[in-house]
DOZAGU-154777 format. One record per atom (N, C-alpha, C): residue number from 1; residue in one letter; x, y, z. Coordinates in Angstrom, 2 decimals, padded with zeros to 5 digits. Example, Ala and Ser with C-alpha at 12.3 -4.5 7.8 and 13.67 -1.06 7.14 Angstrom:
% DOZAGU-154777
PT   i aa      c1      c2      c3
PT   1  A  013.19 -005.69  007.80
PT   1  A  012.30 -004.50  007.80
PT   1  A  013.20 -003.30  007.80
PT   2  S  012.85 -002.25  007.08
PT   2  S  013.67 -001.06  007.14
PT   2  S  012.90  000.03  007.87
//
This chain:
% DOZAGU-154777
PT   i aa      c1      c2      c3
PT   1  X -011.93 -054.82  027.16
PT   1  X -010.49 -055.06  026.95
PT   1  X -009.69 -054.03  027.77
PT   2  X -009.01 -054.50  028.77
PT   2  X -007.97 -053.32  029.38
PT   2  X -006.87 -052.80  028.80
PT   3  X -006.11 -051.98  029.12
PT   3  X -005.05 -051.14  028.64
PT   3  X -004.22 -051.71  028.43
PT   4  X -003.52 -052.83  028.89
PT   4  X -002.33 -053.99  028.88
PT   4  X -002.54 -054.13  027.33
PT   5  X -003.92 -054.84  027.58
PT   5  X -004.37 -056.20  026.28
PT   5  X -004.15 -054.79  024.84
PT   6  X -004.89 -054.09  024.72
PT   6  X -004.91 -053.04  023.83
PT   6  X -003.30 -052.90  023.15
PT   7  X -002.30 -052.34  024.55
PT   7  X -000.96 -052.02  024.30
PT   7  X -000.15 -052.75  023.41
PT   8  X -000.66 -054.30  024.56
PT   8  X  000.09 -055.34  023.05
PT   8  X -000.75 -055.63  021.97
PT   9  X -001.91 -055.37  021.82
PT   9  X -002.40 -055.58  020.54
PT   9  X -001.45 -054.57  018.97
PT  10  X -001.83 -053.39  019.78
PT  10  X -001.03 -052.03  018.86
PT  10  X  000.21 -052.89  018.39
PT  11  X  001.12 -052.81  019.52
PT  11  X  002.26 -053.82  019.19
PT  11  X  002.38 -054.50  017.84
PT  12  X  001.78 -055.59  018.31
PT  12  X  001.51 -056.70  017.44
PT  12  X  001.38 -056.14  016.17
PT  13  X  000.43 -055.12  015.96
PT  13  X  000.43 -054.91  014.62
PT  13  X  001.52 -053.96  014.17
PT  14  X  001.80 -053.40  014.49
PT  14  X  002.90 -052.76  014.25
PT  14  X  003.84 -052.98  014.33
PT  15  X  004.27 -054.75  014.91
PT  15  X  005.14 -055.71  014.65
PT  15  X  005.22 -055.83  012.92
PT  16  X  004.01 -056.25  013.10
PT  16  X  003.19 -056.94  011.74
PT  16  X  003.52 -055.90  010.89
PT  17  X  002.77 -054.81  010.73
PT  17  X  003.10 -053.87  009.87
PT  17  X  004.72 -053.64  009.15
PT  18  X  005.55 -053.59  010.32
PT  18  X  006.81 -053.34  009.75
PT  18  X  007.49 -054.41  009.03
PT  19  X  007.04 -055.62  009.20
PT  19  X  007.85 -056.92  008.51
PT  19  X  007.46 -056.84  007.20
PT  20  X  005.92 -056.28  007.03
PT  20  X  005.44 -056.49  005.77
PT  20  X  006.35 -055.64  004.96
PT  21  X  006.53 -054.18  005.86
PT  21  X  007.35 -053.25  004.92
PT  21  X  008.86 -053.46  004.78
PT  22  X  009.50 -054.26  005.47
PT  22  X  010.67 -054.82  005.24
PT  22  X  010.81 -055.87  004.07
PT  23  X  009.51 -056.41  003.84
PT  23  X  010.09 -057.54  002.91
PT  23  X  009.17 -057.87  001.45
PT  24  X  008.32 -057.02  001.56
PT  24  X  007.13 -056.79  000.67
PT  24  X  006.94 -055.31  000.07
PT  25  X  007.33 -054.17  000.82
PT  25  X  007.01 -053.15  000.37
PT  25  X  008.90 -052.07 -000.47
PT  26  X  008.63 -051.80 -001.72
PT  26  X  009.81 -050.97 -001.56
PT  26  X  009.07 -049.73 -002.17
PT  27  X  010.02 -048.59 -001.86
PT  27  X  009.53 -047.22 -002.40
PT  27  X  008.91 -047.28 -003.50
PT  28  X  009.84 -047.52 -004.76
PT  28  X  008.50 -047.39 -005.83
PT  28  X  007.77 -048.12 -006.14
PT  29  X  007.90 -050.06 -005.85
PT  29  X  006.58 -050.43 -005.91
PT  29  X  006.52 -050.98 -007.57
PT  30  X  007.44 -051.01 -008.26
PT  30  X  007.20 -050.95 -009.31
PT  30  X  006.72 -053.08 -010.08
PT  31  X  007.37 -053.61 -008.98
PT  31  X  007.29 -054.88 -009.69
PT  31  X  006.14 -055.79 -009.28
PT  32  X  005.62 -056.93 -009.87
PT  32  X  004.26 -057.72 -009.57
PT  32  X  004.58 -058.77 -008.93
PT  33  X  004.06 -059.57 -007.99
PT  33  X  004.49 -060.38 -007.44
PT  33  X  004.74 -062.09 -008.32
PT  34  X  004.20 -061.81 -009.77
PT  34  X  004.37 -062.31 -010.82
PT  34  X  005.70 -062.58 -011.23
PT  35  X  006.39 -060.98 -011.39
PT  35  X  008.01 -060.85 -011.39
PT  35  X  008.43 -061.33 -010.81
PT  36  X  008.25 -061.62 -009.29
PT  36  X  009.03 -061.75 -008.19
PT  36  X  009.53 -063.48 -008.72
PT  37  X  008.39 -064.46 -008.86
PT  37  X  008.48 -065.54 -009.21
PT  37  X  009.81 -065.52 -010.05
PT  38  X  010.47 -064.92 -011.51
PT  38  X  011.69 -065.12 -011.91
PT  38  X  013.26 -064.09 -011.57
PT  39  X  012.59 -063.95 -010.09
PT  39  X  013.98 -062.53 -009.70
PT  39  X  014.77 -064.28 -009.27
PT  40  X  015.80 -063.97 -009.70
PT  40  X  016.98 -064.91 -008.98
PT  40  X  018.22 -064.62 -008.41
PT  41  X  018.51 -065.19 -007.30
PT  41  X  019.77 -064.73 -006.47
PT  41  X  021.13 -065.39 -007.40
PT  42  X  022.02 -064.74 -007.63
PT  42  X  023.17 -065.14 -007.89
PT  42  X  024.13 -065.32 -006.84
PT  43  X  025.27 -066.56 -007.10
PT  43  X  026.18 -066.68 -006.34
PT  43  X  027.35 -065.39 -006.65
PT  44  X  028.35 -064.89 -005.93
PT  44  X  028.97 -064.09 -006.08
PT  44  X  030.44 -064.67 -006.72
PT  45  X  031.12 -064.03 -007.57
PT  45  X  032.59 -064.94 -008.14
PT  45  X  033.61 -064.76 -007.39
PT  46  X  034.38 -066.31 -007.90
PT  46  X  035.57 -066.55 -006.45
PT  46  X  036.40 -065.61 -006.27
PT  47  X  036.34 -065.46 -004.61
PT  47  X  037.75 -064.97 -004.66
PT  47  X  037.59 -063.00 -005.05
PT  48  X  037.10 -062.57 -004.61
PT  48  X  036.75 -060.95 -004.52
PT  48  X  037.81 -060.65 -004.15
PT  49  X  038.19 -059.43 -004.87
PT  49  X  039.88 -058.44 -004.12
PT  49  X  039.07 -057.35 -003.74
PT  50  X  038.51 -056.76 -004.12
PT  50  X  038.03 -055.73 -003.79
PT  50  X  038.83 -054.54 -004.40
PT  51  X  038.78 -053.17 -003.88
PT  51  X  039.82 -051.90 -004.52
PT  51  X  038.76 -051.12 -004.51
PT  52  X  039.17 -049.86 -004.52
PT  52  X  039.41 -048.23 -004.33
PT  52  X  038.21 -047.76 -006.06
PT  53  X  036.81 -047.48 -005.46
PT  53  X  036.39 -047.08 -006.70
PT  53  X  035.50 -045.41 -006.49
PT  54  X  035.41 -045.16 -007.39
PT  54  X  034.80 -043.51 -007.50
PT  54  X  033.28 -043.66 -008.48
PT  55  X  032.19 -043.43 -007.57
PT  55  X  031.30 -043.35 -007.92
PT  55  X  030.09 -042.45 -007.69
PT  56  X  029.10 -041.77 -008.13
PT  56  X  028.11 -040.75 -008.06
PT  56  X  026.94 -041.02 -007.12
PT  57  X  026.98 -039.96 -005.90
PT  57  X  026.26 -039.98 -004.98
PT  57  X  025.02 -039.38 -005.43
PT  58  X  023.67 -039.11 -004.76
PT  58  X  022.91 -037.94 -004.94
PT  58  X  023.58 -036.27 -004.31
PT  59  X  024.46 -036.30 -003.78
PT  59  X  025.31 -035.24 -003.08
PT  59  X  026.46 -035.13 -004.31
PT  60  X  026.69 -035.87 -004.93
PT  60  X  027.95 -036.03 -005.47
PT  60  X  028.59 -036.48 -005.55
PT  61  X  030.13 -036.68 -006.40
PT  61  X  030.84 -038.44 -006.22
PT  61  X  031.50 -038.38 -004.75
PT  62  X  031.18 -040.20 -004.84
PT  62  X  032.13 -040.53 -003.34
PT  62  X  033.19 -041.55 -003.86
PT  63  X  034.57 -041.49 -002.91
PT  63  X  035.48 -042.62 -003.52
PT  63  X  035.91 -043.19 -002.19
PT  64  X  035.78 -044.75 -002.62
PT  64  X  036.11 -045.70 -001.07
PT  64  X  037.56 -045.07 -000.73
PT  65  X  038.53 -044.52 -001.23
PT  65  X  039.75 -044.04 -000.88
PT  65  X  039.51 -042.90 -000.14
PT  66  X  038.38 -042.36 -000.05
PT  66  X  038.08 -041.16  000.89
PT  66  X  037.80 -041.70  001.95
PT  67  X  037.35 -042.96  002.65
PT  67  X  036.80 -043.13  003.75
PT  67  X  038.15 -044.26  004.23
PT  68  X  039.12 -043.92  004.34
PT  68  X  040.08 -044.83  005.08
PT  68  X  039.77 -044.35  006.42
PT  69  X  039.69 -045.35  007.31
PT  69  X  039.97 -045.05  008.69
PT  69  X  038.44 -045.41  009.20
PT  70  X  037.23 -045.97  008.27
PT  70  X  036.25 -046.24  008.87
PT  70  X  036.00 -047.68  008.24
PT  71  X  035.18 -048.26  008.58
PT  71  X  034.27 -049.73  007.94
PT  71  X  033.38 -049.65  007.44
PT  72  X  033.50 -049.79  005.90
PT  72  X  032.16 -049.69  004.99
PT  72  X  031.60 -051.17  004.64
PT  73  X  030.40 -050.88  004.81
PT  73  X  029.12 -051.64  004.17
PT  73  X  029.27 -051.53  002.21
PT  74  X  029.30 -052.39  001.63
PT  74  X  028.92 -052.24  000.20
PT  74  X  027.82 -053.27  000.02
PT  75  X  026.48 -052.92 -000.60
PT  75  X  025.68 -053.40 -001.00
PT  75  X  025.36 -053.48 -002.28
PT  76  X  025.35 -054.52 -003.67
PT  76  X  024.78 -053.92 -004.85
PT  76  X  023.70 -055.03 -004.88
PT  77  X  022.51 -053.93 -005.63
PT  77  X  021.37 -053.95 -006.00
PT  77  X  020.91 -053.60 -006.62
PT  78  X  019.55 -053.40 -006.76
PT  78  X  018.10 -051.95 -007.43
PT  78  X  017.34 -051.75 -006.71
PT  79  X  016.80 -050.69 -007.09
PT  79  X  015.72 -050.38 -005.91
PT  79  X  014.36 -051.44 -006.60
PT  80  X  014.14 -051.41 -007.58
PT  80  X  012.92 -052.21 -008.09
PT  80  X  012.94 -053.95 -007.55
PT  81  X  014.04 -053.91 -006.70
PT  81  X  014.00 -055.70 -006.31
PT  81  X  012.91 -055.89 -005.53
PT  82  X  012.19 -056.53 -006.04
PT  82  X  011.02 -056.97 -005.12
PT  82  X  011.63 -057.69 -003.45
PT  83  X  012.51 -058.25 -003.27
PT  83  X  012.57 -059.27 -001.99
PT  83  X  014.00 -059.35 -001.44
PT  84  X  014.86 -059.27 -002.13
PT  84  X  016.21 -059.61 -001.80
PT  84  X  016.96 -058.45 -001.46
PT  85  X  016.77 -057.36 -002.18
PT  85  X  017.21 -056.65 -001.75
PT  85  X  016.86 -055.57 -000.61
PT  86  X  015.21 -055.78 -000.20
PT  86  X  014.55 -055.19  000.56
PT  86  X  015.22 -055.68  002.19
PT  87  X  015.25 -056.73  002.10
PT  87  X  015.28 -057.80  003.15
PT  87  X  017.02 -057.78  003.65
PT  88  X  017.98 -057.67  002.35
PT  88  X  018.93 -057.14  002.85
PT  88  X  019.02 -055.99  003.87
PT  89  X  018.61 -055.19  002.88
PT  89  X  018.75 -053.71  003.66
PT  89  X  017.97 -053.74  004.77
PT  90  X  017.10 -054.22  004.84
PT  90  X  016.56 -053.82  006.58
PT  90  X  017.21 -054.82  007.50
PT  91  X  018.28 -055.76  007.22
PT  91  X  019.13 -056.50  008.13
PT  91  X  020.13 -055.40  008.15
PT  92  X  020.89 -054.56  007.50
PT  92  X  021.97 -053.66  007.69
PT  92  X  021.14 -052.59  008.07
PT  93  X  020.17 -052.05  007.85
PT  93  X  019.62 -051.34  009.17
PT  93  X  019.47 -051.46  010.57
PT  94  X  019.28 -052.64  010.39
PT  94  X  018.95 -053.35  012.09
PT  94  X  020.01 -053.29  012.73
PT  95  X  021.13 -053.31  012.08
PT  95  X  022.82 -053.17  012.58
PT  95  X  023.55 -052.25  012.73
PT  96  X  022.94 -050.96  012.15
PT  96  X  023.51 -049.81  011.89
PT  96  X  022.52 -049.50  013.20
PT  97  X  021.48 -049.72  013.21
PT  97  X  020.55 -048.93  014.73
PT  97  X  020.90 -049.54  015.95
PT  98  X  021.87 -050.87  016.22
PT  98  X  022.44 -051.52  016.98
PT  98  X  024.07 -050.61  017.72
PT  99  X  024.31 -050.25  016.65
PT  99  X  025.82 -049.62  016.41
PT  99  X  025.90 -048.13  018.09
PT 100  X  026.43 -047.41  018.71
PT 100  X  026.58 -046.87  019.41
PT 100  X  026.76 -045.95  018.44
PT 101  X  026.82 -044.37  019.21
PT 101  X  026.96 -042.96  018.13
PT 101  X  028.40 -043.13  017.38
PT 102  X  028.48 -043.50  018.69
PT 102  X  030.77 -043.54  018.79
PT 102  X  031.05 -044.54  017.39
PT 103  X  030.40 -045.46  017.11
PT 103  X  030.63 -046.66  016.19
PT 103  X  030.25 -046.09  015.18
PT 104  X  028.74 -045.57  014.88
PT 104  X  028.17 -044.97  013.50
PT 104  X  029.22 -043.96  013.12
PT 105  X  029.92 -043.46  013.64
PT 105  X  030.77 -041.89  013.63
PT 105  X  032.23 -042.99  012.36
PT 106  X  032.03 -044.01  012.78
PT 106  X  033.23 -045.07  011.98
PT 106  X  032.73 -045.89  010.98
PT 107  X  031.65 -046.19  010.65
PT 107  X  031.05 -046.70  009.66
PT 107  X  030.21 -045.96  008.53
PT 108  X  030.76 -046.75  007.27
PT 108  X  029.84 -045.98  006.32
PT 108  X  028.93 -046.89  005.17
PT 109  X  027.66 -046.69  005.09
PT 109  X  027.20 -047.88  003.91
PT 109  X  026.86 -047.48  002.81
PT 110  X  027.20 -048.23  001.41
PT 110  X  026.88 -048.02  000.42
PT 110  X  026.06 -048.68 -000.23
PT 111  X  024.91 -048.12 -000.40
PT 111  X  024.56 -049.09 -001.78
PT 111  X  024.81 -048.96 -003.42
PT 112  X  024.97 -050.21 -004.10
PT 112  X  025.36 -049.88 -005.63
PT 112  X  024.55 -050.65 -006.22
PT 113  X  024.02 -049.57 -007.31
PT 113  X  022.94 -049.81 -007.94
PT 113  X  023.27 -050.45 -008.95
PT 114  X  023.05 -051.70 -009.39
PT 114  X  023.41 -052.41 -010.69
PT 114  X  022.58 -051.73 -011.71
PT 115  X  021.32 -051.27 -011.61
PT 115  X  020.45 -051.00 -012.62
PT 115  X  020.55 -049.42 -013.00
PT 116  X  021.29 -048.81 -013.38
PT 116  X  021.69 -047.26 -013.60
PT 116  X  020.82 -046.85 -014.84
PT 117  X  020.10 -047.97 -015.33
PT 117  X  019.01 -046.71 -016.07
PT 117  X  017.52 -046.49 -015.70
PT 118  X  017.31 -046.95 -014.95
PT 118  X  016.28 -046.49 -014.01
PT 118  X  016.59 -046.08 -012.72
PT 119  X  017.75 -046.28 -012.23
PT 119  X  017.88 -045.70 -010.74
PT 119  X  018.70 -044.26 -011.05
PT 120  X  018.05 -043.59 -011.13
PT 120  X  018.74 -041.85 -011.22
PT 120  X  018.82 -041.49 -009.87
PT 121  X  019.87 -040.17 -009.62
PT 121  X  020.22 -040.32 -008.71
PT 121  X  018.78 -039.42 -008.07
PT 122  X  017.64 -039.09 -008.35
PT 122  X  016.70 -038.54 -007.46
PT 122  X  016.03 -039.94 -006.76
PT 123  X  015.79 -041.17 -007.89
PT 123  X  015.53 -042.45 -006.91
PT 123  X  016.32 -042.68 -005.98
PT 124  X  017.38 -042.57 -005.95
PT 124  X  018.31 -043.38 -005.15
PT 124  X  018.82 -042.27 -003.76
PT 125  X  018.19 -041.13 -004.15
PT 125  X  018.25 -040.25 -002.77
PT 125  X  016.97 -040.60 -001.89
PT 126  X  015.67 -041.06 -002.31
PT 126  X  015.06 -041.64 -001.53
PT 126  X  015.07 -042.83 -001.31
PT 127  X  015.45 -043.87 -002.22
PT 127  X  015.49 -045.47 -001.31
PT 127  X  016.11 -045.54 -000.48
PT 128  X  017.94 -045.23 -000.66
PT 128  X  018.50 -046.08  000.26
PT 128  X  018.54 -045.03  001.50
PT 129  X  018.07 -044.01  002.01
PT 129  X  017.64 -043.95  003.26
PT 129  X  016.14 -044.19  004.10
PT 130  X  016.01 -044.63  002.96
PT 130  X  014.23 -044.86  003.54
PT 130  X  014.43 -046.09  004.11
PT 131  X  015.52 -046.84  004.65
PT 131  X  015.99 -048.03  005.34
PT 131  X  016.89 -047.69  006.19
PT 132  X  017.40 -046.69  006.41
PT 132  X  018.60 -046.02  007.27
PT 132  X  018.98 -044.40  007.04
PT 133  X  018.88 -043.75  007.10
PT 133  X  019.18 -042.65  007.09
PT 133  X  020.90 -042.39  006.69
PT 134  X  021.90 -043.52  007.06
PT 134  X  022.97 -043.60  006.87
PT 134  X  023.51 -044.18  005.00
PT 135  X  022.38 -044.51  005.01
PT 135  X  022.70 -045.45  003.93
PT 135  X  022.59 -044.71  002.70
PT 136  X  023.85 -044.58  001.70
PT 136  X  024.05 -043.85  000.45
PT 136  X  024.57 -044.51 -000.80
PT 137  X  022.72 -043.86 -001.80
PT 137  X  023.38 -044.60 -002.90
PT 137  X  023.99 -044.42 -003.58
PT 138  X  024.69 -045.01 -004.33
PT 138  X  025.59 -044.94 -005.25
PT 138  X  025.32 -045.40 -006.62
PT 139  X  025.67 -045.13 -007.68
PT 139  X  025.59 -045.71 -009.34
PT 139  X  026.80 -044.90 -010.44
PT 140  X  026.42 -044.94 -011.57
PT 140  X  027.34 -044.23 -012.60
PT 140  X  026.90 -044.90 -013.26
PT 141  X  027.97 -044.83 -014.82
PT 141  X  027.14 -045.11 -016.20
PT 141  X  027.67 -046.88 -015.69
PT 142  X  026.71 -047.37 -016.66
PT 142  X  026.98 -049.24 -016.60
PT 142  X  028.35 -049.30 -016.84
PT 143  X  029.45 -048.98 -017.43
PT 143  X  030.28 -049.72 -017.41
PT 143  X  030.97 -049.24 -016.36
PT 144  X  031.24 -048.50 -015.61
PT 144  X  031.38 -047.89 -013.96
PT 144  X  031.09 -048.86 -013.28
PT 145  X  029.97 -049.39 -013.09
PT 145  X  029.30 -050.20 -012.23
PT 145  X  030.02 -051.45 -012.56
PT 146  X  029.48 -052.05 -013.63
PT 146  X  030.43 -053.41 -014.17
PT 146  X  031.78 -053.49 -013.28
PT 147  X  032.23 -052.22 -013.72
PT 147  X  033.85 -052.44 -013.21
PT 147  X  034.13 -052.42 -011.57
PT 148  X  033.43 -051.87 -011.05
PT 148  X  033.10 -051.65 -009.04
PT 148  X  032.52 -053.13 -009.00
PT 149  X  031.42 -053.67 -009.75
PT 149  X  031.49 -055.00 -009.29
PT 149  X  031.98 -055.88 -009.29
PT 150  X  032.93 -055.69 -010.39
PT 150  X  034.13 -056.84 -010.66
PT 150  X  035.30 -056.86 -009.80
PT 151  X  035.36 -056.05 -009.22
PT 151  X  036.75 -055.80 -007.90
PT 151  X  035.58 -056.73 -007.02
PT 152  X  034.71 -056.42 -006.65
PT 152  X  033.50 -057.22 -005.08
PT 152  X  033.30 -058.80 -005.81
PT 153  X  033.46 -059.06 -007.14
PT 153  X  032.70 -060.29 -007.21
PT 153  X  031.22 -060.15 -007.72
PT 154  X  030.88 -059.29 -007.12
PT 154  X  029.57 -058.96 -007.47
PT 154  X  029.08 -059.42 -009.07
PT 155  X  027.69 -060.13 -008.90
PT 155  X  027.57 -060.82 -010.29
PT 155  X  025.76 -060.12 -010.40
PT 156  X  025.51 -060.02 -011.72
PT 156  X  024.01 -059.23 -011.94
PT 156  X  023.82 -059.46 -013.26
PT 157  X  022.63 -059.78 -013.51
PT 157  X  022.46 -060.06 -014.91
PT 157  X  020.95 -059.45 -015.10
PT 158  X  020.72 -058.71 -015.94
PT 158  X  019.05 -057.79 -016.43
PT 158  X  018.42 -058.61 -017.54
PT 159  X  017.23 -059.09 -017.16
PT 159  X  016.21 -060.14 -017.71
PT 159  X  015.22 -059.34 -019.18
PT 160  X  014.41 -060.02 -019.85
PT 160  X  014.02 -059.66 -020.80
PT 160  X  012.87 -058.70 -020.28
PT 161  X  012.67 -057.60 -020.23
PT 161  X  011.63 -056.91 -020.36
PT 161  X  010.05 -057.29 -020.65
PT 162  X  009.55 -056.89 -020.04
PT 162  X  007.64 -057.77 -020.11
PT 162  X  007.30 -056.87 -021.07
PT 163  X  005.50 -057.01 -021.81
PT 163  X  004.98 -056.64 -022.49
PT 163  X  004.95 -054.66 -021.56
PT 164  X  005.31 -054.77 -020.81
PT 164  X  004.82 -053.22 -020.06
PT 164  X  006.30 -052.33 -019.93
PT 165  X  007.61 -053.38 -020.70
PT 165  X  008.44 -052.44 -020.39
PT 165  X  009.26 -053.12 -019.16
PT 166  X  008.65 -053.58 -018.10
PT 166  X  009.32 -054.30 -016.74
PT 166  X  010.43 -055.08 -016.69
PT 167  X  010.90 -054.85 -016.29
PT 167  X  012.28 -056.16 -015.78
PT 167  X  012.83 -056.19 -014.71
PT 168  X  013.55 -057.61 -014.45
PT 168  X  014.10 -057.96 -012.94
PT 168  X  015.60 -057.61 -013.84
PT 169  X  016.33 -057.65 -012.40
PT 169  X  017.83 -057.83 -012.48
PT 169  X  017.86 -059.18 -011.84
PT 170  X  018.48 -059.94 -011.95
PT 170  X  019.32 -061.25 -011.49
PT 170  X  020.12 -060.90 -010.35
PT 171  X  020.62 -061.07 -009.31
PT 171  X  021.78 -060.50 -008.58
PT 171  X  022.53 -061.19 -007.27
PT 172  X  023.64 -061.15 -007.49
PT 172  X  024.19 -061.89 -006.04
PT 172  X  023.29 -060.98 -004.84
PT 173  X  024.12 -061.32 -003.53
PT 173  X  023.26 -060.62 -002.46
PT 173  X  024.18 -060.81 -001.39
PT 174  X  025.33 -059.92 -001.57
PT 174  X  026.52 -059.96 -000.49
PT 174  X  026.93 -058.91 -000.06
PT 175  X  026.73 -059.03  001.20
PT 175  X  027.06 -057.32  002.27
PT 175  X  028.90 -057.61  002.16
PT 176  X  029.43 -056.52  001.69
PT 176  X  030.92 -056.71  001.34
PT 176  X  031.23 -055.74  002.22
PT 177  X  032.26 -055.77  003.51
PT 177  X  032.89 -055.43  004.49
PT 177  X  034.05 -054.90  004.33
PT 178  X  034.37 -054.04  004.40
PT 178  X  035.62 -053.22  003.87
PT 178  X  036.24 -052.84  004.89
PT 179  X  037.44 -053.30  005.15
PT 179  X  038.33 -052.32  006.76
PT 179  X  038.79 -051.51  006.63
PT 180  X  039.46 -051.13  007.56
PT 180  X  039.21 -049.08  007.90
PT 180  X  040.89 -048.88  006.91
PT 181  X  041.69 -050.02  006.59
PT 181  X  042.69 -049.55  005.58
PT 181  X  042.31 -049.94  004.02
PT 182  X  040.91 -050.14  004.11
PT 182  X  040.68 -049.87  002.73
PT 182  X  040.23 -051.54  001.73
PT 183  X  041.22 -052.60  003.06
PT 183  X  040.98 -054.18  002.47
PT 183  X  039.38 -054.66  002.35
PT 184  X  038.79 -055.23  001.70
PT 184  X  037.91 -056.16  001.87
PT 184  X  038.65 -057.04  002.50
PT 185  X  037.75 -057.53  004.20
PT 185  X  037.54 -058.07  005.04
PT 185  X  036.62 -059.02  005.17
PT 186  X  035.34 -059.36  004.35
PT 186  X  034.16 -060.54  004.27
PT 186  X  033.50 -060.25  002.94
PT 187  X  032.58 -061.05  002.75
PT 187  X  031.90 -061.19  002.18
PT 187  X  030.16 -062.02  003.21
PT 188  X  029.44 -061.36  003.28
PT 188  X  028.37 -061.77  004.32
PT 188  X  027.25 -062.46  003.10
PT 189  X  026.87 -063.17  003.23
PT 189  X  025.60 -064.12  002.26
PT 189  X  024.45 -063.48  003.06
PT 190  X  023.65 -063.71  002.00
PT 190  X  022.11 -062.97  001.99
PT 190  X  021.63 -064.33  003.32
PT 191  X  021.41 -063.25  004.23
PT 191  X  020.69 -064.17  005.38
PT 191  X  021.53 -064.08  006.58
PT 192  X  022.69 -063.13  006.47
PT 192  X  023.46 -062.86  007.76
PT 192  X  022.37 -062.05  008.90
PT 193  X  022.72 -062.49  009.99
PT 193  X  021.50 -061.93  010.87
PT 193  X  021.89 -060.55  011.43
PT 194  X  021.35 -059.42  011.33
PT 194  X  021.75 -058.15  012.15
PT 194  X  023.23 -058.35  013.05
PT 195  X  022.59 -059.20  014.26
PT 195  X  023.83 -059.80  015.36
PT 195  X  025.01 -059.71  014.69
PT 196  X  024.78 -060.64  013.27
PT 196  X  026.50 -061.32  012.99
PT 196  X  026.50 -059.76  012.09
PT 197  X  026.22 -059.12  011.95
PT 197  X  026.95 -057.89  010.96
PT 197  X  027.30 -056.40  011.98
PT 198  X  026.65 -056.77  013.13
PT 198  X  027.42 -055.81  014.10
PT 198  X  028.22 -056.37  014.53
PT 199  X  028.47 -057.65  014.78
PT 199  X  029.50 -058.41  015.18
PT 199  X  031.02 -058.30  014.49
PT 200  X  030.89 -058.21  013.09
PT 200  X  031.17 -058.30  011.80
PT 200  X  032.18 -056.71  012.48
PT 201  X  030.94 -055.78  012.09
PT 201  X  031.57 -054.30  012.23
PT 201  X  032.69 -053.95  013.34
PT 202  X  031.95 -054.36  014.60
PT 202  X  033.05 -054.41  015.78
PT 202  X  034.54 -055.17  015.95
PT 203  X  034.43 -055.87  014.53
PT 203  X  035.46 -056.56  014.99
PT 203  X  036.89 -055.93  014.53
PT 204  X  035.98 -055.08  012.99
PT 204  X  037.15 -054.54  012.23
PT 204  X  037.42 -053.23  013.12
PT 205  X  036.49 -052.85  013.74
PT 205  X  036.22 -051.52  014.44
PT 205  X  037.91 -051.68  015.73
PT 206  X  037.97 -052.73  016.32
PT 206  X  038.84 -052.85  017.46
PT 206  X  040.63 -052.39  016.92
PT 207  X  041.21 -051.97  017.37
PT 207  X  042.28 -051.59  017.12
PT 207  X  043.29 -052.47  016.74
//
């Protein structure tokens, strides 16, 4: 076998390798592919206003009223989602590594954790950069959250617990676009492609 054939072999798997970890693997690992069978996507409710909320980083609280003048990403989730939410986030990675320095220097992403009693903030300092380095999570007590999702629309519902303790969350799956004066600007459905969310970014990005 020559050096060519070898090169793209490596490739290949390390094509391979990374898809698996995009859409199969998350940090803790915690759910069975059993679970996965009743995780369900929710539609998001009409008509999102969006607004100005204050919530707990692993650094400390952040408030969307602090970041006027850039374009935020809002994501809510858990880290325990087996598929939907994995698969999100490595599409807003793919877009954030698309982005120029000059652009990242204007964008900021959040993720929000619907599930705040298992996502403490030491989980949530390793998930959501273990998909971007940019990417910061966010949570507070449940009714915090409730209320940040009810400005996005954002809809989540937590399932009955298995004999081991386990449970899914239910959850919409909408990258919510925020412009640099603070408006929600989109709402992106689970399955927007990298392309259309840098597309997305640049547009609010233009003067």
């Amino acid at each position: 076998m020559d050096r060519k054939t070898v090169w793209i072999a490596l490739i290949a798997m390390l094509a391979g390798l990374l898809v698996w970890l995009a859409f199969f693997w998350t940090p803790n690992g915690a759910l069975s592919l059993a679970q996965n069978k009743v995780h369900t996507q929710l539609q998001q409710d009409e008509a999102p206003k969006g607004g100005d909320f204050t919530l707990q980083s692993p650094a400390g609280p952040v408030s969307l009223a602090d970041q006027r003048g850039k374009v935020v990403l809002l994501y809510f989730g858990y880290t325990f989602c087996p598929d939907i939410c994995p698969t999100s986030l490595s599409a807003i990675a793919q877009a954030l590594s698309a982005l120029t320095p000059a652009e990242m220097a204007k964008v900021k992403t959040f993720f929000i954790s619907v599930d705040p009693e298992r996502d403490t903030m030491d989980v949530l300092k390793v998930y959501a950069p273990f998909f971007h380095p940019s990417i910061v999570g966010l949570s507070g007590s449940s009714e915090q959250v409730a209320q940040v999702a009810r400005l996005y629309g954002a809809r989540y519902m937590k399932q009955k617990p298995d004999e081991n303790g386990l449970y899914s969350v239910d959850h919409s799956a909408y990258i919510y676009v925020v412009a640099p004066d603070g408006k929600l600007a989109a709402s992106l459905p689970h399955g927007t492609l990298p392309t259309q969310i840098v597309d997305m970014i640049r547009s609010q990005l233009k003067p």
